[in-house]
C-alpha positions as CSV (number, residue, x, y, z in Angstrom):
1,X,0.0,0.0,0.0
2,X,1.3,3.5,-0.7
3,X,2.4,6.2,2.2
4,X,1.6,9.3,2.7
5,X,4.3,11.7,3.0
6,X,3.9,11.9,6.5
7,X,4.4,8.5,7.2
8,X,7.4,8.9,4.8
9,X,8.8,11.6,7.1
10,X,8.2,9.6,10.1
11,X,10.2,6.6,8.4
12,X,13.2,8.6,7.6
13,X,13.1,10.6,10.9
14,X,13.3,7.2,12.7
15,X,15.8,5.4,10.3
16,X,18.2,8.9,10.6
17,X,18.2,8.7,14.7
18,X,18.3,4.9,14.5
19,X,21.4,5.1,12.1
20,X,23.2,7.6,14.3
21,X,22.7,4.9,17.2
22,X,23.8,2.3,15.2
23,X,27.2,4.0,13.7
24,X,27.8,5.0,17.7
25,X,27.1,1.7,19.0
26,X,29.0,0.0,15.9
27,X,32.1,2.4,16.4
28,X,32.5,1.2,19.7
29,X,31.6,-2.3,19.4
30,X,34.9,-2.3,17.2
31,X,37.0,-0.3,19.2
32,X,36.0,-2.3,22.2
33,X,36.9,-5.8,20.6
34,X,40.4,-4.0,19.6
35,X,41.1,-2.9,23.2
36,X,40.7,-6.5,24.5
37,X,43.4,-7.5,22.2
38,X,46.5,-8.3,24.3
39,X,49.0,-6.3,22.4
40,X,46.8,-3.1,21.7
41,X,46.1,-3.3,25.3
42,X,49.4,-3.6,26.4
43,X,50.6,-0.6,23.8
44,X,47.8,1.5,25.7
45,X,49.0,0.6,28.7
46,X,52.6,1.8,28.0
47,X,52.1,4.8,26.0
48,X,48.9,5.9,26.7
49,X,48.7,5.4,30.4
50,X,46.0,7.8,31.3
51,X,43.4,6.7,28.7
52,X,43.8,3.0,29.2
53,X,43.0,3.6,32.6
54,X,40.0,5.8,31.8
55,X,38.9,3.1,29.4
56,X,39.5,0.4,31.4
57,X,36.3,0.5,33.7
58,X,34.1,0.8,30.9
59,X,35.8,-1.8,29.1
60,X,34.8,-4.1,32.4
61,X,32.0,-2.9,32.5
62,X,31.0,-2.5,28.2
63,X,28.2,-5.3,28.4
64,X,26.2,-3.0,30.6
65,X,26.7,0.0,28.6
66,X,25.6,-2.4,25.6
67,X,22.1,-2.9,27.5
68,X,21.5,0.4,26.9
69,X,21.6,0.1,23.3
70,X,20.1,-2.7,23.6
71,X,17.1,-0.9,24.9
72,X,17.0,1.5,22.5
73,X,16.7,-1.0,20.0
74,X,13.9,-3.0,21.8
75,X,11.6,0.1,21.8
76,X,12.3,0.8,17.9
77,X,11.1,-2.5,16.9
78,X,8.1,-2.8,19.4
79,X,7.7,0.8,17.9
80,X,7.8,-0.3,14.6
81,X,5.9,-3.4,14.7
82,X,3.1,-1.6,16.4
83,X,2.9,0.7,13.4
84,X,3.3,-1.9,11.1
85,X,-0.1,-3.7,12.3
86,X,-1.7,-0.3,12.2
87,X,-0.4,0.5,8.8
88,X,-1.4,-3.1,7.9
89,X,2.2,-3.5,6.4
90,X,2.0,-7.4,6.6
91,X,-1.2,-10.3,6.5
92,X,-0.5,-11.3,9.7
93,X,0.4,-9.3,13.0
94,X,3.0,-11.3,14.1
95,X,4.6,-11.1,10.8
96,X,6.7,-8.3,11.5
97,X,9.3,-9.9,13.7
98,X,9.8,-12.7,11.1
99,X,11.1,-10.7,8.2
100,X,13.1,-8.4,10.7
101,X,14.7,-11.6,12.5
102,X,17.9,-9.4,11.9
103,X,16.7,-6.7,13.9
104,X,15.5,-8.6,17.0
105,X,18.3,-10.8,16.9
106,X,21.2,-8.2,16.8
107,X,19.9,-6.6,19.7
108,X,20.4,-9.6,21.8
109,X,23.6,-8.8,24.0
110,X,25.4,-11.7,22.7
111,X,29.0,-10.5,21.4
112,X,28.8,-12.7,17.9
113,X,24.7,-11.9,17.8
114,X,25.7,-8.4,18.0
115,X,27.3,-8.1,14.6
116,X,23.5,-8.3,13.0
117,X,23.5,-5.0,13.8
118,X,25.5,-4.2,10.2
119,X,22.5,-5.8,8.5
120,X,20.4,-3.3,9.8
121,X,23.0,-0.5,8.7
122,X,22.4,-2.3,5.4
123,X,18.5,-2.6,5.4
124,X,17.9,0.8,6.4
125,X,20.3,2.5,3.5
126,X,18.2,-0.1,1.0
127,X,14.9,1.4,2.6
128,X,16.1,5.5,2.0
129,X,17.1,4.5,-1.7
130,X,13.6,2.8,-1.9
131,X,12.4,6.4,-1.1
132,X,14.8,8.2,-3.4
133,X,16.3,9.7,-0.9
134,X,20.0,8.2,-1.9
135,X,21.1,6.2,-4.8
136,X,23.1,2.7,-3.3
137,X,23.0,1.4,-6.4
138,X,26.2,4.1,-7.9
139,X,28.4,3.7,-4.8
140,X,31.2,1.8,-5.6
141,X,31.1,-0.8,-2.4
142,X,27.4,-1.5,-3.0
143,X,28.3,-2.2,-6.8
144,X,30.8,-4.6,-5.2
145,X,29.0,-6.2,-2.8
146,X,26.4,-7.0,-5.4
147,X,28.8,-8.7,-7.9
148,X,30.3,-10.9,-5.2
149,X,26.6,-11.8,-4.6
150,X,25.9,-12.3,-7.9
151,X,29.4,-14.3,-8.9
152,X,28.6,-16.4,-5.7
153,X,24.6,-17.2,-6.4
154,X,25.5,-18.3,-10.0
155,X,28.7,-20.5,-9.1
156,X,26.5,-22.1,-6.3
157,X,22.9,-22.6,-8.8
158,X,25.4,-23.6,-11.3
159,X,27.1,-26.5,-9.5
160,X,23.6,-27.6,-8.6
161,X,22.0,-27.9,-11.8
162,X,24.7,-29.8,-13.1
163,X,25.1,-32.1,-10.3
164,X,21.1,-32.8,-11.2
165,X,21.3,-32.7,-14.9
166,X,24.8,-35.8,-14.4
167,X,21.9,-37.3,-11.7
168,X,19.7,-37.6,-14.4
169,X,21.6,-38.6,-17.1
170,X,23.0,-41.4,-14.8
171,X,19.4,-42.4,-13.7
172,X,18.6,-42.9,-17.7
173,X,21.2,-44.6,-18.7
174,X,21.1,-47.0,-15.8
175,X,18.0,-48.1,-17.1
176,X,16.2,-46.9,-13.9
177,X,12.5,-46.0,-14.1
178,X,13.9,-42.2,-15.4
179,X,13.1,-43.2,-19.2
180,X,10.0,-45.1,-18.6
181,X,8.7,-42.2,-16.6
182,X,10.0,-39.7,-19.5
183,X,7.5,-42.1,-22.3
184,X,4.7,-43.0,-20.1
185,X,4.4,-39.4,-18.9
186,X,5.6,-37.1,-21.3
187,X,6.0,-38.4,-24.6
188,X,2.6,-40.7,-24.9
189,X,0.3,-38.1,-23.7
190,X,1.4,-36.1,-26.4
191,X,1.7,-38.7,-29.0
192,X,-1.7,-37.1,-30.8
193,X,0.0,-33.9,-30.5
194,X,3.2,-35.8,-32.3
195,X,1.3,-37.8,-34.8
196,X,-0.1,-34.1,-35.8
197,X,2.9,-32.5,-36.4
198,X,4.9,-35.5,-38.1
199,X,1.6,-36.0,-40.2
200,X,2.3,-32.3,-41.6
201,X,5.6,-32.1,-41.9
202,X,5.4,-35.4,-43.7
203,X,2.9,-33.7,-46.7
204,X,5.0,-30.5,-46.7
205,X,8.2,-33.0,-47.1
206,X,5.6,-34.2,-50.8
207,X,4.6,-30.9,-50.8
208,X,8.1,-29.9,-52.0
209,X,9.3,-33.0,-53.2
210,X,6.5,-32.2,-56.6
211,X,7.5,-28.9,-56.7
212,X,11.4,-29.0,-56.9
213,X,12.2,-32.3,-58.0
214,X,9.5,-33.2,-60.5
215,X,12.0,-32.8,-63.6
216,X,14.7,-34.2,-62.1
217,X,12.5,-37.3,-60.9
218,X,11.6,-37.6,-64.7
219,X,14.9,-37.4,-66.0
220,X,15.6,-40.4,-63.4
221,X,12.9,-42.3,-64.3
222,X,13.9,-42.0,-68.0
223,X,17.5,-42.9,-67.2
224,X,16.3,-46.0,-65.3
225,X,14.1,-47.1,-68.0
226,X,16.1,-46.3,-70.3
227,X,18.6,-49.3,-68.9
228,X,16.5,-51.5,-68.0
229,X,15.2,-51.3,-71.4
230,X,18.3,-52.0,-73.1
231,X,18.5,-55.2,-70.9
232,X,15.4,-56.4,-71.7
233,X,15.5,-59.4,-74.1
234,X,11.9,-59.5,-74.9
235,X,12.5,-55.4,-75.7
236,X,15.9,-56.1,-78.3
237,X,13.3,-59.4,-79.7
238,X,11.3,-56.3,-80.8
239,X,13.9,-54.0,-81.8
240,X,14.9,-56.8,-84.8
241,X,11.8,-56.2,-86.7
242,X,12.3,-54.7,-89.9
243,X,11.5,-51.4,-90.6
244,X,9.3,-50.6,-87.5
245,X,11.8,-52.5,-84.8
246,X,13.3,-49.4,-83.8
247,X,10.1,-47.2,-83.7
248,X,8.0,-50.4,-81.4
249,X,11.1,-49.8,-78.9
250,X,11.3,-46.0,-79.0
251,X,7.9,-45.6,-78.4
252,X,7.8,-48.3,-75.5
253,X,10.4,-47.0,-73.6
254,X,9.1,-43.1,-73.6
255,X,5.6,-45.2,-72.6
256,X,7.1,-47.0,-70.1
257,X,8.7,-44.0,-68.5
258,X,5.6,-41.6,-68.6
259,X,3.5,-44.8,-67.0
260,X,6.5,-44.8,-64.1
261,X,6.9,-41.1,-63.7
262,X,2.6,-40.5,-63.9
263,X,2.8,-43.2,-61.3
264,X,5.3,-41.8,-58.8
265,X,3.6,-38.3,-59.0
266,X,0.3,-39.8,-58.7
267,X,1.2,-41.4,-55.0
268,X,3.0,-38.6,-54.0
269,X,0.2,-36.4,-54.4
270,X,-1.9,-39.2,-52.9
271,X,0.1,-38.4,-50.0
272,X,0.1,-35.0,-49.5
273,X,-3.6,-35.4,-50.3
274,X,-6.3,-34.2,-47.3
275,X,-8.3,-38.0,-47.9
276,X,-5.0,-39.7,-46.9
277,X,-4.5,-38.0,-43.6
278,X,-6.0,-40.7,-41.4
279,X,-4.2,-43.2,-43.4
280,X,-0.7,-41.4,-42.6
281,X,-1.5,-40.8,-38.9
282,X,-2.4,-44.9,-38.9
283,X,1.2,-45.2,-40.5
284,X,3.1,-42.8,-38.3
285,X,1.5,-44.2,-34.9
286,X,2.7,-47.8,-35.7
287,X,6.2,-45.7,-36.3
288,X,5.6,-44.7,-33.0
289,X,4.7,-47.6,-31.3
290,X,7.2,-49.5,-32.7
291,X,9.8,-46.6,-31.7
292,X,8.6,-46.6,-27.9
293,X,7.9,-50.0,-27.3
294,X,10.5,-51.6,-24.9
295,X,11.0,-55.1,-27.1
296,X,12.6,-52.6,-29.5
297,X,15.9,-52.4,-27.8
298,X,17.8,-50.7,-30.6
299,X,15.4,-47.7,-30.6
300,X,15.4,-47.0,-26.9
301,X,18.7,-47.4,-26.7
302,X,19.1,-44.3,-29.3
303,X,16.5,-42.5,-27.4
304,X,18.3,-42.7,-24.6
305,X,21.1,-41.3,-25.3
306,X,19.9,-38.8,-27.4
307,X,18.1,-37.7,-24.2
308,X,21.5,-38.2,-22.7
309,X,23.3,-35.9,-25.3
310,X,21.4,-33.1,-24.8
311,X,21.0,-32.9,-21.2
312,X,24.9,-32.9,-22.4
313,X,24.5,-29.8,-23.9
314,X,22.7,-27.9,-21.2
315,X,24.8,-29.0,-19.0
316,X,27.6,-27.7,-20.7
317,X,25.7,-24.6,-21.4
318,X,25.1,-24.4,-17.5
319,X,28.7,-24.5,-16.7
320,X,29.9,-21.4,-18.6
321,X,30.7,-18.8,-16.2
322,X,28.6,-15.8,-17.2
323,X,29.7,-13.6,-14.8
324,X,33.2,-14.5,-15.9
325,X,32.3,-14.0,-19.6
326,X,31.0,-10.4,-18.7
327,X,34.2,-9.7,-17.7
328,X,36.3,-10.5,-20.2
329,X,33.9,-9.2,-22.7
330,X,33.9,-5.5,-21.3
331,X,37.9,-6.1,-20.8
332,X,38.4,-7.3,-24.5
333,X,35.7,-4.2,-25.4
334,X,37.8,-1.5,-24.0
335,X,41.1,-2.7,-25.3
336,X,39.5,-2.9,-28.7
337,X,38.3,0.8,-28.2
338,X,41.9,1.8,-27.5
339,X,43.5,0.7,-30.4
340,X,43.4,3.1,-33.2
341,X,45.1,5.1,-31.1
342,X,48.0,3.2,-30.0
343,X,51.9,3.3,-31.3
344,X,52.5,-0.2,-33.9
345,X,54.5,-1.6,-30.5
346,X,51.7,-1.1,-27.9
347,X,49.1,-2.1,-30.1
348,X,50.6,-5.3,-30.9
349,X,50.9,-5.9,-27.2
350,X,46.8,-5.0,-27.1
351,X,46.3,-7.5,-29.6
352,X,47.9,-10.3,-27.9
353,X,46.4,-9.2,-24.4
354,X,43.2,-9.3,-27.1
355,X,44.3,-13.4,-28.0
356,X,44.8,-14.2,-24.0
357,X,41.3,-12.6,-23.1
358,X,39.8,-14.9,-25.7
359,X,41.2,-17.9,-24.8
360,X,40.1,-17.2,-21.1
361,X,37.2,-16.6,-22.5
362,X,37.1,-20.3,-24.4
363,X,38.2,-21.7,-20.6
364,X,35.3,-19.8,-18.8
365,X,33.3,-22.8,-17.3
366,X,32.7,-23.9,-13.7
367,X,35.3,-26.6,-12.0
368,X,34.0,-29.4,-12.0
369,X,33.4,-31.9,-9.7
370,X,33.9,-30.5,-6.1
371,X,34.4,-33.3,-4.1
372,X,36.4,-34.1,-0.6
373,X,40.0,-35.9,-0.4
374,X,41.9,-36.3,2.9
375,X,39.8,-33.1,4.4
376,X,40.2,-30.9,1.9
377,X,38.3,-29.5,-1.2
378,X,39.5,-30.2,-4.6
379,X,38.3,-28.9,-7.9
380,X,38.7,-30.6,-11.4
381,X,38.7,-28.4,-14.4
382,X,36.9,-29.8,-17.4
383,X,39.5,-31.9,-19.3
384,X,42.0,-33.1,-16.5
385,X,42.5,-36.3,-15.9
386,X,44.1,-38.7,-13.3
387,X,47.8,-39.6,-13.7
């Protein structure tokens, strides 16, 4: 729901006083953890005698100091949350706490809980850009921090979709129930919708077949009789009789082949022909029965791994590091830009910086697999290969 602007004012207001707090409480949070370290205190105690001892009390005494933080915090959020069910912010009223777990549980006085406390720094700088009133999204640590989120999110999702894809490419060629599964619930459901399309593509196949390859399919047909005319003996009997011999086999053989050719036109466009349709469907479903059915052994097996093969190409798809590719893309870009104004020597270094970003680029796939040895992680790149 939208907010009026002086619920807007309220929000910044509070988030303005609540960062001040936070920076405060942070600040000494850090400086704190730094003091107990034994050889800053020990430096403070030498050199700056009079502030260590100033400090030192509070030091002892920092986790009660930290309660009134801690306080402060407390009321925000039941401040908060109370306006939040007013405003109707969330479905439920006890909603609230649940997406702000990070606020209620970095104001715990629990020295590791207490680092949360950044995530609120972090939440209420995403809220003001949310507003307008700042722009994260051009500062140069945000623009960081989202790139190693983003590098990180695809090398993770990455590594798991192949690990699936290899699961199931395993599970169908073990013969497991993976490839029964993939015919009994995929592929006969939509057999009609197969049959239809094969049934189409078969009459556009005769379709074209009479429109491009009618004269050459003559000039076969005449070639073919043509031979198997000159090794007919009944045909030479004829050719021997005077006078008309000749003409009897002449006029057979250009018979013979406009009977063949008439022929093979006439059942292609029987075909391609609308009353034939049911007949081809009948045809194409016994193709795919026959194709399907688990007695033929040859034709699964090629279905199989032609499943395989492709999952093969996702997979390999899946393992090219975009983020990586980005990269070298905008690296290789802005070389490329710089040329034309480069001395013969420095541009012939550019070009072969060019040749190594390229073959990076050929390289720029995820390591593959990750797995254990002897307590440690190992990677394999794609292409390595046991000694």
């Amino acid at each position: 729901m939208s907010k009026t602007k002086e619920q807007i004012l309220r929000i910044i207001f509070v988030d303005i006083v609540v960062l001040i707090v936070l920076f405060v409480n942070l600040i000494w949070i850090v400086f704190d953890s730094i003091y107990a370290y034994e050889p800053v205190n020990n430096f403070l105690h030498l050199k700056l005698t009079g502030f260590h001892a100033f400090y030192l009390p509070l030091h002892k005494q920092f986790w009660l100091y930290d309660l009134y933080f801690v306080g402060f915090y407390f009321i925000e959020i039941i401040f908060q949350w109370i306006l939040a069910i007013k405003n109707k912010d969330y479905e439920k009223w006890y909603y609230y706490p649940i997406m702000h777990w990070y606020d209620v549980l970095g104001s715990i006085p629990v020295g590791s809980l207490r680092w949360l406390r950044l995530l609120r720094v972090v939440s209420i700088f995403v809220r003001l850009s949310k507003l307008q009133l700042i722009d994260i999204s051009k500062n140069l640590i945000f623009k960081q921090f989202n790139r190693l989120i983003n590098i990180l999110s695809e090398e993770v999702s990455d590594r798991v979709v192949v690990n699936i894809i290899s699961g199931v490419q395993t599970e169908i060629g073990s013969g497991t129930p993976v490839f029964d599964k993939i015919n009994s619930d995929i592929i006969l459901p939509r057999k009609e919708n197969l049959i239809e399309i094969t049934t189409n593509k078969v009459k556009e196949i005769f379709e074209s077949f009479s429109q491009r390859f009618d004269q050459d399919l003559k000039e076969y047909v005449d070639v073919k009789v043509q031979s198997a005319v000159k090794n007919s003996n009944d045909i030479k009997t004829l050719s021997r009789i005077p006078l008309i011999g000749s003409s009897i086999e002449s006029t057979l053989k250009n018979a013979i082949s406009d009977i063949v050719h008439q022929i093979v036109v006439d059942v292609v466009a029987d075909l391609k022909s609308d009353n034939n349709t049911d007949e081809i469907k009948e045809i194409i479903s016994l193709f795919y029965d026959g194709l399907m059915a688990k007695q033929n052994l040859t034709s699964a097996a090629l279905l199989e791994k032609s499943i395989i093969d492709s999952l093969e190409i996702i997979k390999d798809q899946v393992k090219v590091q975009q983020w990586k590719l980005n990269d070298l893309k905008s690296q290789k870009g802005e070389i490329s830009e710089s040329l034309n104004n480069l001395e013969p020597a420095e541009k012939e270094k550019r070009l072969r910086d060019i040749k190594k970003i390229e073959e990076k680029m050929k390289n720029a796939v995820i390591k593959l697999p990750l797995f254990k040895v002897d307590g440690e992680y190992i990677f394999i790149e794609e292409g390595d290969s046991d000694e």
